[in-house]
RODO-2510 file (C-alpha; in nm, 4 decimals, decimal comma):
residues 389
     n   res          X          Y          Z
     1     x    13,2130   -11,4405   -15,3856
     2     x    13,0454   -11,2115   -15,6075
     3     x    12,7071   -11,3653   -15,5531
     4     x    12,7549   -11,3350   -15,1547
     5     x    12,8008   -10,9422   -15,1466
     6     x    12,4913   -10,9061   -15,3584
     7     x    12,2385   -10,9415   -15,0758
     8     x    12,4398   -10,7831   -14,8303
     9     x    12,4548   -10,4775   -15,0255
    10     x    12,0812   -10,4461   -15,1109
    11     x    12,0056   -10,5010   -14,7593
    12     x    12,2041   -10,2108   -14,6930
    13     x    12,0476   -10,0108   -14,9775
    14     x    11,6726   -10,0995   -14,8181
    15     x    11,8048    -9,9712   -14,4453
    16     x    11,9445    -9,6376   -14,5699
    17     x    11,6113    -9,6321   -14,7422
    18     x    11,3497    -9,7051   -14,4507
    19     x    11,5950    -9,4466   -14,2162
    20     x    11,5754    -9,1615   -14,4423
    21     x    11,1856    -9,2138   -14,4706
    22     x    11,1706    -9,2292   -14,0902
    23     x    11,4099    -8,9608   -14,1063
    24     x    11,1889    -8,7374   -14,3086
    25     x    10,8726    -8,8067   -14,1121
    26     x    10,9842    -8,7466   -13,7990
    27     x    11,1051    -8,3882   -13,8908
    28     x    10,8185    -8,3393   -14,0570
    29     x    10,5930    -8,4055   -13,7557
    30     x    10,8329    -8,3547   -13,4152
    31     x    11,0133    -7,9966   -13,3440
    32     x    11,1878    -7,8870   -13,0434
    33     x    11,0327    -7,6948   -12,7845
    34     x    11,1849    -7,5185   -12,4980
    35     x    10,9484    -7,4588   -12,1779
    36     x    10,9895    -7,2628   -11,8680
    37     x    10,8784    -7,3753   -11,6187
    38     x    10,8750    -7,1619   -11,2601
    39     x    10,9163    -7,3779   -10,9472
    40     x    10,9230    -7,2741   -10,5635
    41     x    11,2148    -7,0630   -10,4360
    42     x    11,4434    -7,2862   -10,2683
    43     x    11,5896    -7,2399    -9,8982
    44     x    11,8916    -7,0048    -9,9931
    45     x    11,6869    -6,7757   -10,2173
    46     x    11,4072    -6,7671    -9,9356
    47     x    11,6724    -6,6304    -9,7085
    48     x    11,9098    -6,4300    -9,9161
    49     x    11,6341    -6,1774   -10,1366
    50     x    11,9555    -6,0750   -10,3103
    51     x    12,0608    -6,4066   -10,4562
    52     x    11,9931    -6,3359   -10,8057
    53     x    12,2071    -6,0299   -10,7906
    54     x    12,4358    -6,1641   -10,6521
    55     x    12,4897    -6,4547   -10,9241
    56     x    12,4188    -6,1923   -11,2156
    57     x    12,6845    -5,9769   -11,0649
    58     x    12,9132    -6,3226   -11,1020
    59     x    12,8438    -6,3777   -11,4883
    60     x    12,9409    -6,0056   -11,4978
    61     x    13,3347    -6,1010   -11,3585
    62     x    13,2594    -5,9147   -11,0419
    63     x    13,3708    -6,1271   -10,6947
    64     x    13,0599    -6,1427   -10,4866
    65     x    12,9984    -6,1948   -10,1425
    66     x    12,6219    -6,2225    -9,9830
    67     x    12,6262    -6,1530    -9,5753
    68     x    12,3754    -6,0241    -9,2905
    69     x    12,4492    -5,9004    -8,9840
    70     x    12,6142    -5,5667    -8,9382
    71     x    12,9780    -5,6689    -8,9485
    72     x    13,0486    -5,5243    -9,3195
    73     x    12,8456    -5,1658    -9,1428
    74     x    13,1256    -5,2164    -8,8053
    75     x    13,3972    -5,3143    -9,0000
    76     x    13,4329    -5,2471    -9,3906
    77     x    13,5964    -5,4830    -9,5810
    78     x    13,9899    -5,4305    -9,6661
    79     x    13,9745    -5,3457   -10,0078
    80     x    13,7675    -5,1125   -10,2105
    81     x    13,4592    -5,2687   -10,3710
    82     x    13,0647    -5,2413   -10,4082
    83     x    12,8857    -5,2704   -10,1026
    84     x    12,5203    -5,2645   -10,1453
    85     x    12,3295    -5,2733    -9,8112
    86     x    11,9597    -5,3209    -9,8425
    87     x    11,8476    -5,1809    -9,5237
    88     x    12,0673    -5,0006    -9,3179
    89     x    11,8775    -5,0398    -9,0087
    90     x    11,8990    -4,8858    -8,6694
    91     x    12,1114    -4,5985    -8,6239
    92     x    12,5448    -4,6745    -8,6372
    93     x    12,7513    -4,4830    -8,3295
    94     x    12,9343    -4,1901    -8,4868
    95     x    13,2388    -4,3933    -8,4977
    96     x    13,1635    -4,6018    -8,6869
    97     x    13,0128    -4,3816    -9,0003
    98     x    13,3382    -4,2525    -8,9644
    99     x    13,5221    -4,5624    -9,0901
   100     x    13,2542    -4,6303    -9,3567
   101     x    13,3161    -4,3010    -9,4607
   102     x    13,6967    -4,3628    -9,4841
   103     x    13,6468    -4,6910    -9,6223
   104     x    13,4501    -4,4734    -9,9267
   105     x    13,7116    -4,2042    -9,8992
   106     x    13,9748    -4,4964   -10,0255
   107     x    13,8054    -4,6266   -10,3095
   108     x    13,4807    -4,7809   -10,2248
   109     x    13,1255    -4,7409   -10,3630
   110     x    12,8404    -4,7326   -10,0722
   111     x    12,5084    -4,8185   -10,1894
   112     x    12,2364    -4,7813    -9,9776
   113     x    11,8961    -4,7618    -9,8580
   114     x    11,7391    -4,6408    -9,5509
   115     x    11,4706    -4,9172    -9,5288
   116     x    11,2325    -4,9101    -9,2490
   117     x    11,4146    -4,8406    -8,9760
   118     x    11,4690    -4,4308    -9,0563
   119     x    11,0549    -4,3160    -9,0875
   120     x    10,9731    -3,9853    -9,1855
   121     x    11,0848    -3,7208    -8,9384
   122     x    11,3915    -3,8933    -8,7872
   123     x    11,7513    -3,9164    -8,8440
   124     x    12,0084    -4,1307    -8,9307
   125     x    12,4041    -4,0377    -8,8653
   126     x    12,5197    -4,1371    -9,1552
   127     x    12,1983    -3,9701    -9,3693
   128     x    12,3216    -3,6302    -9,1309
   129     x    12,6214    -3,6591    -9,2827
   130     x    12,5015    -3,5778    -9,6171
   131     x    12,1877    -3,3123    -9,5641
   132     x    11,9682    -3,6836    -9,6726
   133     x    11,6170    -3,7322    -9,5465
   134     x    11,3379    -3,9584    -9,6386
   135     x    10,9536    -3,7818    -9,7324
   136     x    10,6721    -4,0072    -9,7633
   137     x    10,2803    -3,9090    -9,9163
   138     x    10,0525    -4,0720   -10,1517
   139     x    10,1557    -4,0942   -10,5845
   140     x    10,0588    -3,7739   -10,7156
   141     x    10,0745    -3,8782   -11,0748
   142     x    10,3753    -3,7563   -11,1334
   143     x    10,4680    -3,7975   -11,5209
   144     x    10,7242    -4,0952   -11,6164
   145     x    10,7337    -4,2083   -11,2710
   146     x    10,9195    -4,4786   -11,3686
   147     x    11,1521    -4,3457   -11,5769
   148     x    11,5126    -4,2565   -11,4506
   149     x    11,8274    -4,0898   -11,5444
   150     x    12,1502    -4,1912   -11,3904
   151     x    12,3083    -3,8930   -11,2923
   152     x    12,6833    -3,9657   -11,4111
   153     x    12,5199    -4,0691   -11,7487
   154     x    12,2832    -3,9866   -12,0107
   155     x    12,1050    -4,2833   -12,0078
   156     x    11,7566    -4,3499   -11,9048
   157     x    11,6100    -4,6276   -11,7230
   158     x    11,2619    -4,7619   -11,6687
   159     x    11,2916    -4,8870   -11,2411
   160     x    10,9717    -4,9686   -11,0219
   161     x    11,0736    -4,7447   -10,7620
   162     x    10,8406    -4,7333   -10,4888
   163     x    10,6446    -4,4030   -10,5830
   164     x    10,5055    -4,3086   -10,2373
   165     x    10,8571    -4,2441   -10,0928
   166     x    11,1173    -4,0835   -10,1783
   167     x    11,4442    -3,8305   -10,0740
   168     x    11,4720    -3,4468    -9,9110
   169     x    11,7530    -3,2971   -10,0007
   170     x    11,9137    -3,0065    -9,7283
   171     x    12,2807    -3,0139    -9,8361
   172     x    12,6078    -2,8205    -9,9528
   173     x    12,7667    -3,0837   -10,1212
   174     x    12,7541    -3,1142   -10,4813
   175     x    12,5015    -3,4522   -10,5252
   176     x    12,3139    -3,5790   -10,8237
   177     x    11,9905    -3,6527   -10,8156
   178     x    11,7420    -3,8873   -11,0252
   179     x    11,4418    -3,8778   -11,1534
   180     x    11,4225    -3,4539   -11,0406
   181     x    11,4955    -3,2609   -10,7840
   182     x    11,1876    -3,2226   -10,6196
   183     x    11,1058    -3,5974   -10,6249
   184     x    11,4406    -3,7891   -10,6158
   185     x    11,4740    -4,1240   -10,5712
   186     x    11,8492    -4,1893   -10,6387
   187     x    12,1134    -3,9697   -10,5161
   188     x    12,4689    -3,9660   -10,5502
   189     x    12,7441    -3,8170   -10,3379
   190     x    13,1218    -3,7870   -10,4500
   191     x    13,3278    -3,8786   -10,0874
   192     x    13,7163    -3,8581   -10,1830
   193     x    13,8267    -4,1194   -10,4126
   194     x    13,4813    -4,3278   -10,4046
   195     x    13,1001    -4,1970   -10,3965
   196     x    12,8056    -4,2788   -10,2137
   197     x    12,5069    -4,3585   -10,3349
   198     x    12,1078    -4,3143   -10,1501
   199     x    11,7897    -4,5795   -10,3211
   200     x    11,4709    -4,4691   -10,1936
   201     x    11,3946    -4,7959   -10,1966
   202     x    11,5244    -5,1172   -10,3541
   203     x    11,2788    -5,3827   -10,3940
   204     x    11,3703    -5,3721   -10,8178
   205     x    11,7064    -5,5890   -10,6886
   206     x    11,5150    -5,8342   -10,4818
   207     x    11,5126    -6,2294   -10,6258
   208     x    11,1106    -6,1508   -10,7820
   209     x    11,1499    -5,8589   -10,9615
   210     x    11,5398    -5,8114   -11,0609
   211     x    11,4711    -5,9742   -11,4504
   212     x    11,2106    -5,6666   -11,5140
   213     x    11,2404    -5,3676   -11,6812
   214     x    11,5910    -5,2373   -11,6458
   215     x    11,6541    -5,3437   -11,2781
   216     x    11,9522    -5,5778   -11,3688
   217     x    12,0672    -5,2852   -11,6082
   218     x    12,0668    -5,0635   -11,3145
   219     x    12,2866    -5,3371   -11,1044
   220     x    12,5845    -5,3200   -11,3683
   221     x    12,5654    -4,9713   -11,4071
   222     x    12,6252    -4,9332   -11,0058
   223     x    12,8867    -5,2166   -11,0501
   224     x    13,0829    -5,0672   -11,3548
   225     x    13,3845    -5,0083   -11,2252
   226     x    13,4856    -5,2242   -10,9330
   227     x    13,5978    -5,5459   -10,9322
   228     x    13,4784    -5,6988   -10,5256
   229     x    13,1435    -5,6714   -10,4703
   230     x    12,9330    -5,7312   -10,1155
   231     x    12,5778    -5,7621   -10,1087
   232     x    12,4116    -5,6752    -9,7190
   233     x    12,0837    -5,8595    -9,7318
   234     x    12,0166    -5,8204    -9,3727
   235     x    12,1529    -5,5427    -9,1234
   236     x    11,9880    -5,6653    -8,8238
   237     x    12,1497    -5,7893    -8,5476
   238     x    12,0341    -6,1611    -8,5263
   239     x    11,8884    -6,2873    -8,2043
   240     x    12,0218    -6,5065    -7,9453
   241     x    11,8786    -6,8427    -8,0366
   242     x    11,9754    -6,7608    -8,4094
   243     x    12,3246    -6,7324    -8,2914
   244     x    12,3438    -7,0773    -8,0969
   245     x    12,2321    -7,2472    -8,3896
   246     x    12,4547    -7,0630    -8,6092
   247     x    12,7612    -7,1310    -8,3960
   248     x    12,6495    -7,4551    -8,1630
   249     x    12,3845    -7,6463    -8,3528
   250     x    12,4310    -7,9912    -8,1917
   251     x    12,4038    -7,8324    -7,8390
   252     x    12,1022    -7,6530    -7,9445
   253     x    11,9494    -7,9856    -8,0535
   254     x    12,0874    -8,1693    -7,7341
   255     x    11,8818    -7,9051    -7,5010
   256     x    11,5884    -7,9641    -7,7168
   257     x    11,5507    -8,3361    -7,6648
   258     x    11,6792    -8,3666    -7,2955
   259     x    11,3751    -8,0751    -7,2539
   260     x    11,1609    -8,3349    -7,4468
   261     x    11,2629    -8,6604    -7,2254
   262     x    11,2070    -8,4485    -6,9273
   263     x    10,8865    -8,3139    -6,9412
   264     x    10,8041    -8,6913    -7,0565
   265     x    10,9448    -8,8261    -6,7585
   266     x    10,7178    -8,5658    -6,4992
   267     x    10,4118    -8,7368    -6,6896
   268     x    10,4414    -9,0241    -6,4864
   269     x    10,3745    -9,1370    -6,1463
   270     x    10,6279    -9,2412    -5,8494
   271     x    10,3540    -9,4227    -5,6669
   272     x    10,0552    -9,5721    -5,6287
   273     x     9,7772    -9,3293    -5,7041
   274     x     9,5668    -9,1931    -5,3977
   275     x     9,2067    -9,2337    -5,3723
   276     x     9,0009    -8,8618    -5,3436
   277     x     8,9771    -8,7701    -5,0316
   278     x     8,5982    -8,7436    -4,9040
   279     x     8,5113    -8,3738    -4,8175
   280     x     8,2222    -8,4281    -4,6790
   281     x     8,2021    -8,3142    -4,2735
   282     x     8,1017    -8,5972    -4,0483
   283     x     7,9085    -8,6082    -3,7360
   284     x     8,0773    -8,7018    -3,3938
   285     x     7,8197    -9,0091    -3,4048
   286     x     7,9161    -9,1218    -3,7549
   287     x     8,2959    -9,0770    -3,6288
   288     x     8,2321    -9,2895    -3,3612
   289     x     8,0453    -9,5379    -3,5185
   290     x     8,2971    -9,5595    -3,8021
   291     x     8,6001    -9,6115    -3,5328
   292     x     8,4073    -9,8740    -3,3789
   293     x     8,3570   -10,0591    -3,7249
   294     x     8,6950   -10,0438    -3,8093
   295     x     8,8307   -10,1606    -3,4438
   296     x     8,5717   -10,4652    -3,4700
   297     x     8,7376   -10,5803    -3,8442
   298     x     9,1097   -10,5417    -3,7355
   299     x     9,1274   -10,6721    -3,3719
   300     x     8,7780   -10,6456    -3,1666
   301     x     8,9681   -10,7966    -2,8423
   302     x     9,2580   -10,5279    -2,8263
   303     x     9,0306   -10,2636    -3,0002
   304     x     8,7066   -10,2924    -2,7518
   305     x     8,7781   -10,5270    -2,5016
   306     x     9,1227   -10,5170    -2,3279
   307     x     9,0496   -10,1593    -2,2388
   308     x     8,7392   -10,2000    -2,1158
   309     x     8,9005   -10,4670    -1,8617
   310     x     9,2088   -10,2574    -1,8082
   311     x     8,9714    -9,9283    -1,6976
   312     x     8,7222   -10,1775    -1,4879
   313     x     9,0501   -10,3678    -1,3001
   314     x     9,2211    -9,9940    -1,2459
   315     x     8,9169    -9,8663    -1,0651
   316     x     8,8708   -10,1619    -0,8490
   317     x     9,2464   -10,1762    -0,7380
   318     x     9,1949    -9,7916    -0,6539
   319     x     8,8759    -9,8425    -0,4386
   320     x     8,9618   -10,1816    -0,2908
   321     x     9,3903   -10,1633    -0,2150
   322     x     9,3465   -10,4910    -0,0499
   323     x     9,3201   -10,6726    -0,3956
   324     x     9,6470   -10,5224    -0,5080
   325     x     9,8839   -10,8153    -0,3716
   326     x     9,6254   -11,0983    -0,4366
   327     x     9,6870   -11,3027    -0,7466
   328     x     9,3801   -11,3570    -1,0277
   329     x     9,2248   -11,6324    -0,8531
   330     x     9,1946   -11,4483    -0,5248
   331     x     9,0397   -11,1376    -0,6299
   332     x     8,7831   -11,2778    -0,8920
   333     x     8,6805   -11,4667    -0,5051
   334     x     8,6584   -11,1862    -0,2924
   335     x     8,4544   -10,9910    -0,6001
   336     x     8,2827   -11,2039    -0,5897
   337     x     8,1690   -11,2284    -0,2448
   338     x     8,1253   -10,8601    -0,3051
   339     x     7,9120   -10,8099    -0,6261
   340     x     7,7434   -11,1868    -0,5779
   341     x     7,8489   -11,2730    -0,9332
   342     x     7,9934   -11,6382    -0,9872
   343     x     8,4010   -11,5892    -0,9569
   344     x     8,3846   -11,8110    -1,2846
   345     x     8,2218   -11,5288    -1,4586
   346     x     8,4631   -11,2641    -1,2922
   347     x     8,7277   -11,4336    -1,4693
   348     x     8,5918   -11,4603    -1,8197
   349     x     8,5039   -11,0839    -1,7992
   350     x     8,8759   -10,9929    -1,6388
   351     x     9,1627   -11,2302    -1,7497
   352     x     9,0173   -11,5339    -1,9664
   353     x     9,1062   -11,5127    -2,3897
   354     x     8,8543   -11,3602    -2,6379
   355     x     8,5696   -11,6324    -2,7915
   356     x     8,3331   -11,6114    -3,0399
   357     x     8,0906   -11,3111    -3,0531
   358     x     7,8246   -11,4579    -2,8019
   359     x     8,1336   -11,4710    -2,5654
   360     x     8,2236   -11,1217    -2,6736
   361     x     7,9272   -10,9842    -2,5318
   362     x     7,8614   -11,1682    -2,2224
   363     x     8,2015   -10,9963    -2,1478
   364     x     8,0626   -10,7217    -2,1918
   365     x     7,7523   -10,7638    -2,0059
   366     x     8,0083   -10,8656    -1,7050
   367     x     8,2546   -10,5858    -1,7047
   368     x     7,9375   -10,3549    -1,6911
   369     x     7,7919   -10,5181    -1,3875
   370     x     8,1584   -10,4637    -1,2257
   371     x     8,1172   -10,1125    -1,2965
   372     x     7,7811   -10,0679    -1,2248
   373     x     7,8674   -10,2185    -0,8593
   374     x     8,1595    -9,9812    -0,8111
   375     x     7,9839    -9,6574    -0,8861
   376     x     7,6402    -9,7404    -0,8445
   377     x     7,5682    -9,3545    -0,9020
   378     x     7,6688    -9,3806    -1,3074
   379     x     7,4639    -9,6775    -1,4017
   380     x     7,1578    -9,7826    -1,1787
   381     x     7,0814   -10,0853    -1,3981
   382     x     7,3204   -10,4239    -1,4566
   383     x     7,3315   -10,6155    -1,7396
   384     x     7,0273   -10,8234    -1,6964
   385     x     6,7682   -10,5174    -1,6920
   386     x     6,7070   -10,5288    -1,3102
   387     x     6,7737   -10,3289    -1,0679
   388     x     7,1345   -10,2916    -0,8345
   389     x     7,1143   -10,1995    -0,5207
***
């Protein structure tokens, strides 16, 4: 029994062995390394520019709520909070400054910033309000730029602020105003039993540039106290189409592909195509000549003939009434008698059925004799060259 544990144990010994040695040279040669790597924004932070504040506003223990539109401008929220509005866009009916301003008068903290929509000479109701307007001219070199004091503090604060724009102050009300007076780009107004606060700008909160500097710092200091928080990326009112696919995407897609199946379907013919029609002008000889053609292919007999006989019988009848009640017989005989053709070839020319071409134009030759005898005065020749008389 003895003998038996022997082996097992140095087998042991000699694995503990080789695994500290590997042990020891992989610590020696392999450390761990942490990378960062930056990828593409993905489709929420491409939309919402306020994304990162709003999730560094979360790790603080502040409730936060991201939103566009102008509902949160028309219609504060219920309870007293942060709201943060990143452009405040086109001028807000009186009214409704009003209730923003009660909504601050309860409580609330107003944080905003003019943004594009209020340039340089115009006016914004709820800017009026406070004596607030917005100056814009080229950096003058102004010393620490960059560097601001909050007003309700004594701390300082190094913030990209946009340089080449910044606040105008005309105003009774006691304010506070960072980095100076003469160049202020944060301002702060106490309203009742919350504050307001003016950014000249606030591009420092946006997704690319909130981890510089002290631009997060500045965040939490606006946040300090409040425990709701509601971030306004976008104050514009969004457009139809933006609206249907908010509220009715499948409809929106069902429009889109019955438009694609019908402009499909007017791609294609109903019919045979048409040739091009020929615009070139004929003569009356060529129209002639091409109406004869076409009556010879189809039906030479009913085309040329039969109305050549009809005309030739009509104006016989006319001249002659005494062949009216005589059957065929009897009037090829008395034309006979009267033109001194055969009454065998008065027949073929009047009543007998169409032959071959040869026959075709003996017809012919025939029906034009008739003629010629009836009105000598049109046609002075007959059909075999010589003369009538």
């Amino acid at each position: 029994m003895r003998n038996n544990r022997l082996p097992i144990a140095l087998g042991l010994i000699v694995l503990i062995l080789i695994g500290g040695i590997f042990a020891h040279w992989f610590t020696n040669n392999f450390e761990y390394v942490s990378e960062q790597v930056r990828g593409n924004m993905g489709k929420e932070a491409r939309r919402n520019p306020l994304l990162a504040a709003e999730y560094y506003l979360s790790r603080l223990g502040i409730s936060v709520q991201s939103h566009s539109g102008r509902q949160l401008l028309v219609e504060p929220p219920p309870q007293s909070g942060l709201l943060l509005v990143r452009d405040l866009g086109p001028p807000l009916p009186e009214s409704r400054v009003v209730s923003l301003l009660a909504w601050v008068e309860r409580g609330g903290h107003l944080v905003v910033t003019p943004g594009n929509a209020v340039e340089e000479g115009s006016r914004h109701p709820l800017l009026e309000h406070f004596g607030v307007g917005i100056e814009t001219d080229e950096f003058d070199e102004r010393e620490q730029a960059g560097s601001v004091m909050l007003p309700w503090s004594e701390v300082i604060l190094q913030i990209d602020f946009d340089l080449d724009r910044w606040f105008s102050v005309d105003s009774e009300t006691p304010y506070f105003a960072s980095p100076d007076d003469a160049y202020p780009h944060l301002l702060r107004f106490s309203w009742g039993a919350g504050k307001v606060t003016f950014l000249s700008d606030n591009n420092f909160l946006t997704n690319t540039q909130i981890g510089e500097k002290d631009h997060a710092l500045l965040l939490a200091y606006l946040a300090d106290d409040v425990d709701d928080a509601w971030l306004l990326y976008d104050s514009q009112v969004p457009s139809l189409l933006t609206l249907l696919w908010r509220n009715a995407p499948y409809l929106m897609i069902s429009l889109v592909l019955f438009g694609i199946v019908a402009i499909r379907q007017l791609q294609y013919t109903t019919g045979p195509l048409l040739t091009p029609r020929m615009t070139k002008h004929r003569d009356l000889l060529e129209h002639l000549q091409a109406s004869a053609g076409f009556a010879w292919r189809y039906n030479p007999s009913v085309g040329l003939l039969e109305a050549s006989r009809r005309e030739v019988e009509k104006r016989w009848l006319a001249s002659h009434p005494v062949l009216q009640p005589l059957d065929q017989k009897a009037r090829c005989n008395w034309l006979a008698k009267q033109t001194g053709m055969t009454a065998e070839s008065i027949h073929r020319a009047l009543y007998s059925e169409q032959g071959d071409t040869g026959q075709l134009i003996k017809t012919t030759t025939n029906l034009q004799r008739l003629f010629a005898v009836l009105h000598p005065e049109r046609n002075e020749y007959n059909g075999s060259g010589s003369r009538l008389r």
